[in-house]
Residue frames relative to the residue before (quaternion, step in Angstrom):
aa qw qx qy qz dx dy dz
X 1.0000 0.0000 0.0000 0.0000 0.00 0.00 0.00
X 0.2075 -0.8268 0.5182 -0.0695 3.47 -1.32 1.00
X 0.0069 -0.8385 0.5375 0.0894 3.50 -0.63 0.55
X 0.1782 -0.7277 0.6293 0.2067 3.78 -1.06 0.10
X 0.6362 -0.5767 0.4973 0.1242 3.05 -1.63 0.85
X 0.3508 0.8128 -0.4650 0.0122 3.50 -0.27 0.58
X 0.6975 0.3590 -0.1367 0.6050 3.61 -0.43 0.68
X 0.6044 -0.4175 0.5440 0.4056 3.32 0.32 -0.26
X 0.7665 0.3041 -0.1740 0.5382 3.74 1.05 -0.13
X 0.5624 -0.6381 0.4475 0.2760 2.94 -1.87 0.44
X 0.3250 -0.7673 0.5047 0.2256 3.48 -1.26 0.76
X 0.6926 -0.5079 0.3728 0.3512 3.67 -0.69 0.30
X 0.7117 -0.4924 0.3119 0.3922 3.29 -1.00 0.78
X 0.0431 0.6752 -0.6858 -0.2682 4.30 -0.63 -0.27
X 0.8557 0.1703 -0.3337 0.3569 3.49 0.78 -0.08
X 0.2281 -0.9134 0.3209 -0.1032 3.28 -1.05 1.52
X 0.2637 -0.7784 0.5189 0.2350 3.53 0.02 1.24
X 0.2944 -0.7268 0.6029 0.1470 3.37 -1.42 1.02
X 0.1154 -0.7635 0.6178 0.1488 3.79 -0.34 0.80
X 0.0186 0.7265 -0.6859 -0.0378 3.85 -0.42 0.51
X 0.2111 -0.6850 0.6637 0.2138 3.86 -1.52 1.07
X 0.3176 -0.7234 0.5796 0.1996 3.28 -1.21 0.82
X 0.5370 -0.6380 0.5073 0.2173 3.64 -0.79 1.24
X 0.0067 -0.7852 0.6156 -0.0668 3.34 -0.20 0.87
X 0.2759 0.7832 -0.5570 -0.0163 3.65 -0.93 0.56
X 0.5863 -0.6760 0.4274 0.1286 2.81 -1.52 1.32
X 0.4403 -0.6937 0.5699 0.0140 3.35 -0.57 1.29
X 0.0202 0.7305 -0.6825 0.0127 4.26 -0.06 1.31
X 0.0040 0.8032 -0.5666 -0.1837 3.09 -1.27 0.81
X 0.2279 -0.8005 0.4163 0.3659 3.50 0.32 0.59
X 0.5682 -0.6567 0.3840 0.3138 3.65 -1.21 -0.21
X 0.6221 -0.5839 0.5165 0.0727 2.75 -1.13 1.67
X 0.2619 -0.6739 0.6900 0.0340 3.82 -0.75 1.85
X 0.4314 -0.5710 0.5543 0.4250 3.40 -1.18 0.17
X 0.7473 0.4856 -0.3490 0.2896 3.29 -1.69 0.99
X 0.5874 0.4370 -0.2740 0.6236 3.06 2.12 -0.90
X 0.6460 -0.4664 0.4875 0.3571 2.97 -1.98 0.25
X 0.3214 -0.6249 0.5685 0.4278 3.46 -1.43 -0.86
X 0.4270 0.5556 -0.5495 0.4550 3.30 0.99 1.26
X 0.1465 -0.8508 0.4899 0.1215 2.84 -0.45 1.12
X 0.0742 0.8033 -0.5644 -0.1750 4.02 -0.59 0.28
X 0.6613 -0.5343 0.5125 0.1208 2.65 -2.11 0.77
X 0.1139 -0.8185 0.5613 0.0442 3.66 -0.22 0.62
X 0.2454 -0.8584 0.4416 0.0891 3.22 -1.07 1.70
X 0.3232 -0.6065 0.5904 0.4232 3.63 -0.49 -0.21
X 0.2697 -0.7760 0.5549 0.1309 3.16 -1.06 1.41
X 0.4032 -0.7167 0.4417 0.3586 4.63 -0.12 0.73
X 0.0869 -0.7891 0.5983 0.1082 3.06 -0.73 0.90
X 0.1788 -0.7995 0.5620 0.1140 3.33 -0.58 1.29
X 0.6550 -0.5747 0.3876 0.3007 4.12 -1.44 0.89
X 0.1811 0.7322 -0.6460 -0.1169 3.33 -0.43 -0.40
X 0.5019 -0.6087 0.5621 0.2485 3.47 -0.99 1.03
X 0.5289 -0.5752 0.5674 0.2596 3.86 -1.33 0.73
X 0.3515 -0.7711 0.5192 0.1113 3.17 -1.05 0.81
X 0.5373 -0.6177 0.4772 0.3193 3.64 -0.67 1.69
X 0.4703 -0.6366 0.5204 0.3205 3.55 -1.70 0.85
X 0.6059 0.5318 -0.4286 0.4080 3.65 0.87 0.12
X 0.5075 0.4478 -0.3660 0.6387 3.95 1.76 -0.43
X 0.6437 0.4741 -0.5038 0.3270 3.82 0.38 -0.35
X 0.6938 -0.5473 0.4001 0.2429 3.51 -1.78 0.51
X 0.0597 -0.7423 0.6079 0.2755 3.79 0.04 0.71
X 0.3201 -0.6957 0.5211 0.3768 2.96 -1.77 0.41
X 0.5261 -0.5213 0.5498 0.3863 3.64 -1.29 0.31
X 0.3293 -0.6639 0.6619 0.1128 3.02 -1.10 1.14
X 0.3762 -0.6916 0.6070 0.1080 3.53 -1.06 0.90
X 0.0674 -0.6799 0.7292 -0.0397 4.08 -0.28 1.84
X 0.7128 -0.3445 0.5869 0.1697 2.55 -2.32 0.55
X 0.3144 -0.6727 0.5920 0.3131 3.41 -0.89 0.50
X 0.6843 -0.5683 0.3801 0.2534 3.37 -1.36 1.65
X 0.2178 -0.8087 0.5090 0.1989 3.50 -0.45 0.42
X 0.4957 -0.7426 0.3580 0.2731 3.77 -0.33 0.98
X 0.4635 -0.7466 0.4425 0.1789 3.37 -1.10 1.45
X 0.5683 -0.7095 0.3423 0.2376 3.55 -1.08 1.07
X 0.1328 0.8184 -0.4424 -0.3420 3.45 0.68 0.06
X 0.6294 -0.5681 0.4737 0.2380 3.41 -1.47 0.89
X 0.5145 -0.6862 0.4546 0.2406 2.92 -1.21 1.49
X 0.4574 -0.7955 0.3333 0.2166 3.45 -0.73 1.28
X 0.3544 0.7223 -0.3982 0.4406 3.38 1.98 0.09
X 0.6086 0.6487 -0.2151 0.4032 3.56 1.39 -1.29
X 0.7453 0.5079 -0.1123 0.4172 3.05 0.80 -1.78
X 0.7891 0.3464 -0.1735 0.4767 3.56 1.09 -0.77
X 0.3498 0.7793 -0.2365 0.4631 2.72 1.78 0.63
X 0.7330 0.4456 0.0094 0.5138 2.72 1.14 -1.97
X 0.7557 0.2867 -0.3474 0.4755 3.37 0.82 -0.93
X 0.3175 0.7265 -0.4777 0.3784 3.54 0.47 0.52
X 0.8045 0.3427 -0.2218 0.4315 3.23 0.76 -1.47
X 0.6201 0.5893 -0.3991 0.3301 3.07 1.40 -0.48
X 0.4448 0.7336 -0.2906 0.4237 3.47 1.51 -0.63
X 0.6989 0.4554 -0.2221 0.5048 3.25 0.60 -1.38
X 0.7668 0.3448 -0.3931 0.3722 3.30 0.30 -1.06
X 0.5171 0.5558 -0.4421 0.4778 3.78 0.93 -0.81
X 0.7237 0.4235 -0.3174 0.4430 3.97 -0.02 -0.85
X 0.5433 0.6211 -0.3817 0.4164 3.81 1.23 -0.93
X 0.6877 0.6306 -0.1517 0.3262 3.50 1.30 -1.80
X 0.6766 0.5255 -0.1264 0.5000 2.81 1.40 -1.99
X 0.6804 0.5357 -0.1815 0.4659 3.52 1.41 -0.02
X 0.5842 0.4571 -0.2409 0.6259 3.02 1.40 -0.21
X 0.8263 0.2321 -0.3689 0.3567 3.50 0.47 -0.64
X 0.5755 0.6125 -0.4376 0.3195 3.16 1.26 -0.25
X 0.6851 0.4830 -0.2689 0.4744 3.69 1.69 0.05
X 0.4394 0.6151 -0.4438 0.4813 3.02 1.75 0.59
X 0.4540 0.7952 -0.1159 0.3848 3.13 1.39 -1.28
X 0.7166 0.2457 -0.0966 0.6456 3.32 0.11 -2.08
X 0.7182 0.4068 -0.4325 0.3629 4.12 0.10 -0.40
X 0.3927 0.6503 -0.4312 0.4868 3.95 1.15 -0.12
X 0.8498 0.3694 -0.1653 0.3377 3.10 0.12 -1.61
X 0.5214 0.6250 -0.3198 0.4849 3.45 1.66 -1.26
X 0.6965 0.4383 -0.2751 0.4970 3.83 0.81 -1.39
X 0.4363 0.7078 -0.3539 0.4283 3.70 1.15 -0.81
X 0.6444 0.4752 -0.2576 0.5409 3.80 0.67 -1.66
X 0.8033 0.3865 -0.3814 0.2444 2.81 -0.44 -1.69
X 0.7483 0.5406 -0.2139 0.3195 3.62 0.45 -1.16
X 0.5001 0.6195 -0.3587 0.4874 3.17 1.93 -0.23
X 0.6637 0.6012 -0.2442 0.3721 3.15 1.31 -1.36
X 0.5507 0.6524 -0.2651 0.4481 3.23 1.25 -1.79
X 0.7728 0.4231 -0.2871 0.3758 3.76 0.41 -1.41
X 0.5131 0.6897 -0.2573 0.4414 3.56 1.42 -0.90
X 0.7822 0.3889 -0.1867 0.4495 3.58 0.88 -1.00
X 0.5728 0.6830 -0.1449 0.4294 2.79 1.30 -0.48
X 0.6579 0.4871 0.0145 0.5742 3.02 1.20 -1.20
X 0.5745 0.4921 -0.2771 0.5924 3.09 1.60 -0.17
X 0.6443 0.6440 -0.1532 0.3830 3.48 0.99 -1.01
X 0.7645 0.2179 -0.0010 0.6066 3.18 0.24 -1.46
X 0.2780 -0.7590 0.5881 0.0257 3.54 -1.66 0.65
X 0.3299 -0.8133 0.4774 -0.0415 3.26 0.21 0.76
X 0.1050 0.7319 -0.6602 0.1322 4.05 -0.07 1.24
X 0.6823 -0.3781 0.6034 0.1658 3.10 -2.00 -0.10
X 0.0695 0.6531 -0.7506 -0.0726 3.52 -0.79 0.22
X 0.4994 -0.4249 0.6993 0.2847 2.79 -2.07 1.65
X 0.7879 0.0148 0.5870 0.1856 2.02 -2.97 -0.80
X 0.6487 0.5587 -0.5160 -0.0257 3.15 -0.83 1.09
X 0.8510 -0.3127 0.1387 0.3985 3.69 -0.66 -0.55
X 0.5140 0.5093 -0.3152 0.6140 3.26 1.94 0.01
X 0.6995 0.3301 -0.4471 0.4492 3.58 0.41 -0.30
X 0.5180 -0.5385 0.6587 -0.0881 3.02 -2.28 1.52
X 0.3391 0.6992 -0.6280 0.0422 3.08 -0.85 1.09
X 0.5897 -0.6878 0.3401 0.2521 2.85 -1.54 1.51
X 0.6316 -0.6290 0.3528 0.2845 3.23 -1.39 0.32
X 0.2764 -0.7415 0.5305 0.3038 4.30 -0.19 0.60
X 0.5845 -0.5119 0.4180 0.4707 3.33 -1.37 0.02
X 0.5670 -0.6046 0.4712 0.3015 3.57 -0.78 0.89
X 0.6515 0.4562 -0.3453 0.4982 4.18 1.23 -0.31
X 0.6685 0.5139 -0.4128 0.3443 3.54 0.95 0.15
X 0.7227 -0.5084 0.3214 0.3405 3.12 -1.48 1.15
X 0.3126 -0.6454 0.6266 0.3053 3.31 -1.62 0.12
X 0.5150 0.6154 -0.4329 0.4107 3.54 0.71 0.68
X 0.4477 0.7686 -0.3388 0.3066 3.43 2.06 -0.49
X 0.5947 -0.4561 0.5443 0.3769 4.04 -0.88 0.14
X 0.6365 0.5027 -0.3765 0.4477 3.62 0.65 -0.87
X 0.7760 0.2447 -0.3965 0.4251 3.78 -0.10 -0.19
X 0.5940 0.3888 -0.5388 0.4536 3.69 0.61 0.41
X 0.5925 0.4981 -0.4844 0.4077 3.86 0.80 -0.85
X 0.7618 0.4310 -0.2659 0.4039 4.05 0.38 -0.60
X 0.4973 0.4197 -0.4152 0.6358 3.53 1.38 0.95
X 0.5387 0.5373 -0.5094 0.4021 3.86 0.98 -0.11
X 0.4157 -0.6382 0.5533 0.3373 3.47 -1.54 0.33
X 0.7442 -0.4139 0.4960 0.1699 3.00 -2.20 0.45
X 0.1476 -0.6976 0.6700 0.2063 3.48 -1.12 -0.05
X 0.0371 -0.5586 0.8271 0.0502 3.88 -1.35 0.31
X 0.2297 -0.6494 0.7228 -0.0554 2.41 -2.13 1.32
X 0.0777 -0.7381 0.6189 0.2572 4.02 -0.59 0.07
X 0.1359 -0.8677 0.4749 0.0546 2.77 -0.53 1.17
X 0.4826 0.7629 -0.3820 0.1978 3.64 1.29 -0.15
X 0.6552 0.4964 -0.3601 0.4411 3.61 1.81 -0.05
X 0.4984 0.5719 -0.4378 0.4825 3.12 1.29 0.17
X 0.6759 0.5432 -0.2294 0.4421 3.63 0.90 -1.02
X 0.5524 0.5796 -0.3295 0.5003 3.46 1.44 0.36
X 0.3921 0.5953 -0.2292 0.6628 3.19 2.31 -0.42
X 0.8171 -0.1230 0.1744 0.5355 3.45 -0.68 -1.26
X 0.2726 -0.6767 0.6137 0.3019 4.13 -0.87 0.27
X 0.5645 0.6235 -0.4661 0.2747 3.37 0.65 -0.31
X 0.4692 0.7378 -0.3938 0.2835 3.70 1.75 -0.93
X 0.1012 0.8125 -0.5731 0.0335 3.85 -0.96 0.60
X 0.7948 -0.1852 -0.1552 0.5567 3.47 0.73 0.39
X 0.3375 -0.6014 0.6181 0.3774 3.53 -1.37 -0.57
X 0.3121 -0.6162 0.7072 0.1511 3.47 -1.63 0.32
X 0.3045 0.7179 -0.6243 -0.0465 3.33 -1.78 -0.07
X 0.4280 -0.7124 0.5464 0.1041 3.49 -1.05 1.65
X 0.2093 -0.6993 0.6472 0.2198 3.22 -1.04 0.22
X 0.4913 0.4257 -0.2587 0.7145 3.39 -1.22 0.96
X 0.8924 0.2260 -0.1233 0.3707 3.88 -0.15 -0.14
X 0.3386 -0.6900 0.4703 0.4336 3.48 -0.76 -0.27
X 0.2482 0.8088 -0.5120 0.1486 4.12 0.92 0.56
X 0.5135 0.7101 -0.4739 0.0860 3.23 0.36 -0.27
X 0.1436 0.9153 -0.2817 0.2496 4.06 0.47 1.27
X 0.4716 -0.5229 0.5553 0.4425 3.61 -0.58 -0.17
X 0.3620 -0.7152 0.5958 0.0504 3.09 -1.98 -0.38
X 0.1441 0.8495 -0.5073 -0.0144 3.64 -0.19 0.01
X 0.1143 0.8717 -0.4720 -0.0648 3.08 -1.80 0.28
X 0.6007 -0.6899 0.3888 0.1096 2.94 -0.88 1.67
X 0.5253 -0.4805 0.5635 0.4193 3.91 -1.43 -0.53
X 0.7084 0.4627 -0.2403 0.4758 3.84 1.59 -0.47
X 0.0306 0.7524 -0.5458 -0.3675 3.36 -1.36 -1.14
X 0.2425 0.6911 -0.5300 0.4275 2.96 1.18 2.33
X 0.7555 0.4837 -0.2721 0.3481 3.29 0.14 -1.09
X 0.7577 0.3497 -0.2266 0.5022 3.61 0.81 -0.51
X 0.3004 0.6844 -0.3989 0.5313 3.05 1.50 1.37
X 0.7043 0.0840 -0.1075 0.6966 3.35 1.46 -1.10
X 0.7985 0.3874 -0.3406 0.3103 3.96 0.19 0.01
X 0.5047 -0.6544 0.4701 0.3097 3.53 -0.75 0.89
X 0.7167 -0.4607 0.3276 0.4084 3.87 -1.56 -0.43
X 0.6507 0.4315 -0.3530 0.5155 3.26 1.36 0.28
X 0.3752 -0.6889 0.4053 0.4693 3.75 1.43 0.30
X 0.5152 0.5988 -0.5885 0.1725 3.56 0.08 0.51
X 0.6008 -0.4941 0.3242 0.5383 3.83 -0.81 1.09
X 0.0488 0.8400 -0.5102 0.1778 3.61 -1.17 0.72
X 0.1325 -0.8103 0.5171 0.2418 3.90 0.74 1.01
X 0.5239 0.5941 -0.5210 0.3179 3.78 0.80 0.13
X 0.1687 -0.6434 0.5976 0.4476 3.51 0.89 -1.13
X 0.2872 -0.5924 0.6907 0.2992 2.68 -1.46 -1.40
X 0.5889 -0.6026 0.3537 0.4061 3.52 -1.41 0.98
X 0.3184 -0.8084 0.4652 -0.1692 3.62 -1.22 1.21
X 0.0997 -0.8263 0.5420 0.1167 3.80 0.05 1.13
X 0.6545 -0.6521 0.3002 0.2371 3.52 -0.81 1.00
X 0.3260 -0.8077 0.3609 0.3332 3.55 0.41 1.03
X 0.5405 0.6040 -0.4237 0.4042 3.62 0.90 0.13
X 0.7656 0.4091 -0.3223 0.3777 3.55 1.16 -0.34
X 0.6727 -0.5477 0.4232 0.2615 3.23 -1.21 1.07
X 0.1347 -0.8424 0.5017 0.1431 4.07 -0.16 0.47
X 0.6071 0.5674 -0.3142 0.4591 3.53 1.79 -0.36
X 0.7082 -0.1282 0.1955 0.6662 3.80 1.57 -0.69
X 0.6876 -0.6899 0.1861 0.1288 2.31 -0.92 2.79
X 0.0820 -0.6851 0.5960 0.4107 3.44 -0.52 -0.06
X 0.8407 -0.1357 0.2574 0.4566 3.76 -1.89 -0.55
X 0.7763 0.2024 0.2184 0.5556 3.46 0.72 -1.91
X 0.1876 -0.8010 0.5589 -0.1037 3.97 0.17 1.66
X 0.0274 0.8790 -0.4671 0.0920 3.86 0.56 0.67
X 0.2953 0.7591 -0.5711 0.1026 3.81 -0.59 1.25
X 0.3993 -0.7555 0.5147 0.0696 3.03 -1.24 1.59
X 0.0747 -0.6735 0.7307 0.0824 3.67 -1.60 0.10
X 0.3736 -0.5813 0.5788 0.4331 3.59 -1.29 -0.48
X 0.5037 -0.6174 0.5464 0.2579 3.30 -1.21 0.39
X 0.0643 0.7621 -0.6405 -0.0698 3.72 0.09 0.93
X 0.6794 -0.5482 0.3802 0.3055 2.86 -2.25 -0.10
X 0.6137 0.6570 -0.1895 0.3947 3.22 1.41 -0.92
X 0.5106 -0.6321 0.4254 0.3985 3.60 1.92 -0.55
X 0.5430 0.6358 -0.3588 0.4149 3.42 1.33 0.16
X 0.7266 0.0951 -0.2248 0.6422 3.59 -1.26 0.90
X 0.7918 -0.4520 0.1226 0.3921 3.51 -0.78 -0.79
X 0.0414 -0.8623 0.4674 -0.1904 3.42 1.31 1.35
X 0.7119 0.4390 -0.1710 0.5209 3.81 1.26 -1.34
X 0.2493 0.8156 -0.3707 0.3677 3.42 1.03 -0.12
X 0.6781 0.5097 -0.1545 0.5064 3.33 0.48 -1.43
X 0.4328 0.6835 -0.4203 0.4109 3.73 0.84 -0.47
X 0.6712 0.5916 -0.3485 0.2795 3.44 0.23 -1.57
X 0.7216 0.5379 -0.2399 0.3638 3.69 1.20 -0.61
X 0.5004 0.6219 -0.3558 0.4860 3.08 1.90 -0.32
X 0.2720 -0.5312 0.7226 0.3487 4.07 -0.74 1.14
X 0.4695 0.4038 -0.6918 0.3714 3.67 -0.90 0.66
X 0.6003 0.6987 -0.1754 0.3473 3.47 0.53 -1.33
X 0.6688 0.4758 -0.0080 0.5713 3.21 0.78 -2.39
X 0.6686 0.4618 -0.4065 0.4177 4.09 0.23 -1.02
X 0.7301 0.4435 -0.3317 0.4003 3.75 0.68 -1.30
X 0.7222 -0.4894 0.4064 0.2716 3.71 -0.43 0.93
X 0.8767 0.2729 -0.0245 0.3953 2.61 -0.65 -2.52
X 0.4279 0.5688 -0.5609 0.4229 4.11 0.88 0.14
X 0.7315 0.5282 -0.3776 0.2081 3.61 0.39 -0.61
X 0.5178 0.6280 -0.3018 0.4965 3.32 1.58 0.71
X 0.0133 0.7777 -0.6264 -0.0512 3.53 -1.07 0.61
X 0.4177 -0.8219 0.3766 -0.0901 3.48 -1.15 1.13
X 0.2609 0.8764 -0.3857 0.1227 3.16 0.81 0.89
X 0.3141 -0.6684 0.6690 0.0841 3.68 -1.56 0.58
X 0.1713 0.7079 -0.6501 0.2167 3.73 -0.07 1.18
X 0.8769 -0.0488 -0.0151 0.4779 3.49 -1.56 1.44
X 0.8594 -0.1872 0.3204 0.3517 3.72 0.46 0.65
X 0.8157 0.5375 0.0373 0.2104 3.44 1.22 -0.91
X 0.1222 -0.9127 0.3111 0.2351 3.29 1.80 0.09
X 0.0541 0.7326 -0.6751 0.0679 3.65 -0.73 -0.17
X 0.0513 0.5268 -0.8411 -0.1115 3.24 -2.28 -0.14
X 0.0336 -0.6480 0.7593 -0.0498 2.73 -2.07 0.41
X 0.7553 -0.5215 0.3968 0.0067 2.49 -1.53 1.79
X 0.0192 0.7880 -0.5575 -0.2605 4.10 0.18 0.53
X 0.2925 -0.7735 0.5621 0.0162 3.79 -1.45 0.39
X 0.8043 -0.0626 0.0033 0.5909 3.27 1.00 -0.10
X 0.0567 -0.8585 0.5061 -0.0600 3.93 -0.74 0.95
X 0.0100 0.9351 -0.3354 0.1136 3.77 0.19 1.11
X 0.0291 -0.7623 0.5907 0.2631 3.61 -0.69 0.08
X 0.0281 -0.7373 0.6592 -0.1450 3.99 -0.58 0.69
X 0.7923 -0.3674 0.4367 0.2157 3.11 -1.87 0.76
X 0.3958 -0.5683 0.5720 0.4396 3.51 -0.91 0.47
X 0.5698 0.4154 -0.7084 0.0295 2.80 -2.06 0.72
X 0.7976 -0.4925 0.2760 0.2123 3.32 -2.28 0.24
X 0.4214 0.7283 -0.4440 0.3079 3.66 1.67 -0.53
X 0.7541 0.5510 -0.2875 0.2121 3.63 0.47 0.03
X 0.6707 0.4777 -0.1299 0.5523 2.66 2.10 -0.86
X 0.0713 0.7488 -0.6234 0.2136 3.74 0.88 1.15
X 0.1292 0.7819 -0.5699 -0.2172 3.27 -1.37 0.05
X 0.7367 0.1917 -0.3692 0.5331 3.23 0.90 0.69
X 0.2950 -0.6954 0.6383 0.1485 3.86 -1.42 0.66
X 0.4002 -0.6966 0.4792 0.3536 3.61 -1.14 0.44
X 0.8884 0.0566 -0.0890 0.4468 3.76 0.91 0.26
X 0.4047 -0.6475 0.2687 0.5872 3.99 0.19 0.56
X 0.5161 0.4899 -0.6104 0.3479 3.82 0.35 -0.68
X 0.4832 0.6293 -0.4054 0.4541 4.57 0.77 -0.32
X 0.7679 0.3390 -0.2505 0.4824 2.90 0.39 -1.91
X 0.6523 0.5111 -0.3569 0.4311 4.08 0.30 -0.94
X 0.6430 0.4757 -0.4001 0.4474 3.50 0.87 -0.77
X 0.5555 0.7135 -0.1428 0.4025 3.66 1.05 -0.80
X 0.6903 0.3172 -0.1366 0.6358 3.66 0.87 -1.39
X 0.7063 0.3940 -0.4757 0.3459 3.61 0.60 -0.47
X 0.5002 0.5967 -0.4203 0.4659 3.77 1.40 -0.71
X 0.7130 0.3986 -0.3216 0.4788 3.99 0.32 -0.78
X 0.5112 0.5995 -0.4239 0.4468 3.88 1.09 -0.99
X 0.8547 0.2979 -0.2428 0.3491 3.56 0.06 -1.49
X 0.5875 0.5344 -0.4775 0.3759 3.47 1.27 -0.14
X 0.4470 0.7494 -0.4525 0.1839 3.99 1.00 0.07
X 0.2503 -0.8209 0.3348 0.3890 3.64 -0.30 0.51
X 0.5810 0.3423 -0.3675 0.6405 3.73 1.79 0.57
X 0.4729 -0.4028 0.7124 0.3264 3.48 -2.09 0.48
X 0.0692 0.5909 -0.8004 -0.0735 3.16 -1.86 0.72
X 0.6306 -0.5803 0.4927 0.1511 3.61 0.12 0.95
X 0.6191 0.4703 -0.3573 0.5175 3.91 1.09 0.33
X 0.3643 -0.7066 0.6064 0.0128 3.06 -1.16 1.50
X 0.1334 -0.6724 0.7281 0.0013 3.62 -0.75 1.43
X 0.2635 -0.7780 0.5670 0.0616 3.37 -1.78 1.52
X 0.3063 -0.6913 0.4078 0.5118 3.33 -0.27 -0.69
X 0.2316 0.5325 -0.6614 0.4747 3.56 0.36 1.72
X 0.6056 0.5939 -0.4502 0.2792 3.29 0.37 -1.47
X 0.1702 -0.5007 0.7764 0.3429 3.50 -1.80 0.01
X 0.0749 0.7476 -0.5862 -0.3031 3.82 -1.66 -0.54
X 0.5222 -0.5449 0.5726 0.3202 3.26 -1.46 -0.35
X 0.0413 0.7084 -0.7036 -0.0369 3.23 -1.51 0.54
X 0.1717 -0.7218 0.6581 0.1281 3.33 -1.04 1.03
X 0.0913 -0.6973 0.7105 -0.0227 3.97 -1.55 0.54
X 0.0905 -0.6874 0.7115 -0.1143 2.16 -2.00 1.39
X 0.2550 -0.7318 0.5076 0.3765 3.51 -1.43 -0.58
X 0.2602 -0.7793 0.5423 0.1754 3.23 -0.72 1.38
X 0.7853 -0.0723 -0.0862 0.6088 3.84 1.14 0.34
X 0.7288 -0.3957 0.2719 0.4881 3.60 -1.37 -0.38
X 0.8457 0.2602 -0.2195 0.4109 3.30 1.29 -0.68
X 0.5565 0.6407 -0.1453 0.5087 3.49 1.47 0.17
X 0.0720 0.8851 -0.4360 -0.1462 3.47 -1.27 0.27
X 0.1395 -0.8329 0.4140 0.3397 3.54 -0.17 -0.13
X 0.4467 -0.7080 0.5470 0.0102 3.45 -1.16 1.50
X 0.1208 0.7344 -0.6676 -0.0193 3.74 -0.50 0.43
X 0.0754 0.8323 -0.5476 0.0411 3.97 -1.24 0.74
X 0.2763 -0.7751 0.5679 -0.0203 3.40 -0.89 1.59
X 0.0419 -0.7944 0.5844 0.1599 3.24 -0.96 -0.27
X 0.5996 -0.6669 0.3067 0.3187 3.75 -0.83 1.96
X 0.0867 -0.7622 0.6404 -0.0375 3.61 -0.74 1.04
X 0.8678 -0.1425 -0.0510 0.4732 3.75 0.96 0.01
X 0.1056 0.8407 -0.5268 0.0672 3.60 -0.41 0.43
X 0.4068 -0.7780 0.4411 0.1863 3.35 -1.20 0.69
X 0.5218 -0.7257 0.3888 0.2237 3.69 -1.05 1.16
């Protein structure tokens, strides 16, 4: 190599060595497991990128696929004005009926007010003293002298004349009256115990009735079981007041525990023992038993149904009374005494 001098300077090489690097690469082979190819790959990592869940209110609903609606019939209007006719009728049919229940209540309501009014005019009603005709039964000799029973057999009697009333109805045979109640009535009695269901004391038709001695009993000598009925109005009429007897107002006042009756001529009281309200039925109104262990079995079945204690022992000498009513359609109320003194 060679240079020349020019200028005062140096010129550049003209003769040049080319150095050239040869790329050399190195070829790794890694070892080869049995089973693998000798291809060898590279495994990438693949980014996995977050995506937040999507709220069920951002999610797609699907559409539900309905039936096509199927068109409503419309009703032949011949039908419809048909129909509401009948309903008319019947509603007006009702509204007729009760409004003639109604006006007949009240109509039956009068009369019986009236009926009692004249009545009450009619007949007089006294006391009987103390005297040699009255009969009183014997108590059990084990009962206390603190009992109700020796003051109730020092009370006085009632007499009724009843023979101006019997110029009214003949059927009339005694009168009753409750203390503690409004009862204070005649009686009658029939060959039934239907008809004085619908007829008042003058036999005219009458949904009150009127108060009613059981045509099974004997009016000349007592039977076992003496049995008189009334209806249980609302107004407290006939035996409407009845229902009282359950009220401990009632029960506290002593002298209520007495009932007073005048049958054929005959005065009497009697002692009450047991007072109830119970389901309809007939198991009370027996009046005869085939033997006293019957009758005793009997008074105790009515005794324990009482919803108060009156402290009075029924024997099977005793005779008693039982007065009925209705304390609803499905109910009654039962009141029973038993005859502690009466006059011959």
């Amino acid at each position: 190599m060679s240079t020349k001098k020019t200028n005062g300077s140096l010129d550049k090489p003209t003769n040049t060595t080319k150095i050239s690097f040869k790329e050399e690469t190195t070829n790794i082979q890694l070892p080869i497991k049995k089973g693998e190819s000798k291809k060898t790959s590279v495994k990438t990592e693949k980014k996995v990128t977050y995506k937040p869940p999507i709220p069920p209110e951002s999610q797609p609903k699907e559409v539900k696929q309905t039936a096509p609606r199927k068109r409503k019939k419309k009703l032949n209007p011949k039908i419809v004005k048909g129909f509401t006719l009948i309903i008319m009728t019947i509603a007006f049919g009702f509204l007729i009926y009760s409004s003639y229940n109604i006006y007949r209540w009240f109509k039956d309501n009068n009369q019986i007010v009236k009926l009692t009014k004249v009545i009450q005019e009619k007949v007089n009603i006294t006391d009987v003293d103390e005297s040699e005709k009255n009969v009183i039964l014997p108590e059990n000799e084990e009962e206390p002298k603190e009992n109700p029973y020796w003051d109730y057999i020092k009370m006085s009697l009632i007499d009724v004349d009843l023979n101006e009333l019997k110029k009214t109805n003949s059927d009339v045979i005694g009168w009753v009256q409750v203390n503690g109640t409004n009862i204070n009535y005649p009686f009658v009695q029939t060959n039934n115990n239907d008809y004085y269901l619908t007829h008042a004391f003058d036999k005219s038709f009458n949904y009150a009735g009127w108060i009613f001695l059981d045509y099974r009993n004997n009016i000349n000598d007592l039977d076992k079981n003496t049995i008189i009925y009334g209806h249980g109005r609302l107004d407290n009429t006939m035996f409407g007041s009845l229902k009282n007897i359950l009220n401990t107002n009632w029960y506290n006042n002593l002298d209520n525990h007495i009932i007073k009756v005048v049958l054929n001529g005959t005065s009497s009281l009697w002692q009450v023992f047991s007072v109830y309200r119970i389901p309809n039925t007939n198991d009370y109104i027996r009046t005869s038993f085939n033997s006293d262990e019957d009758f005793q079995s009997f008074t105790d079945m009515i005794q324990q149904r009482s919803v108060y204690h009156f402290n009075t022992e029924v024997l099977p000498t005793d005779k008693i009374l039982t007065l009925s009513t209705c304390y609803d359609l499905k109910e009654k109320v039962v009141m029973h005494a038993k005859l502690i003194k009466y006059t011959t």
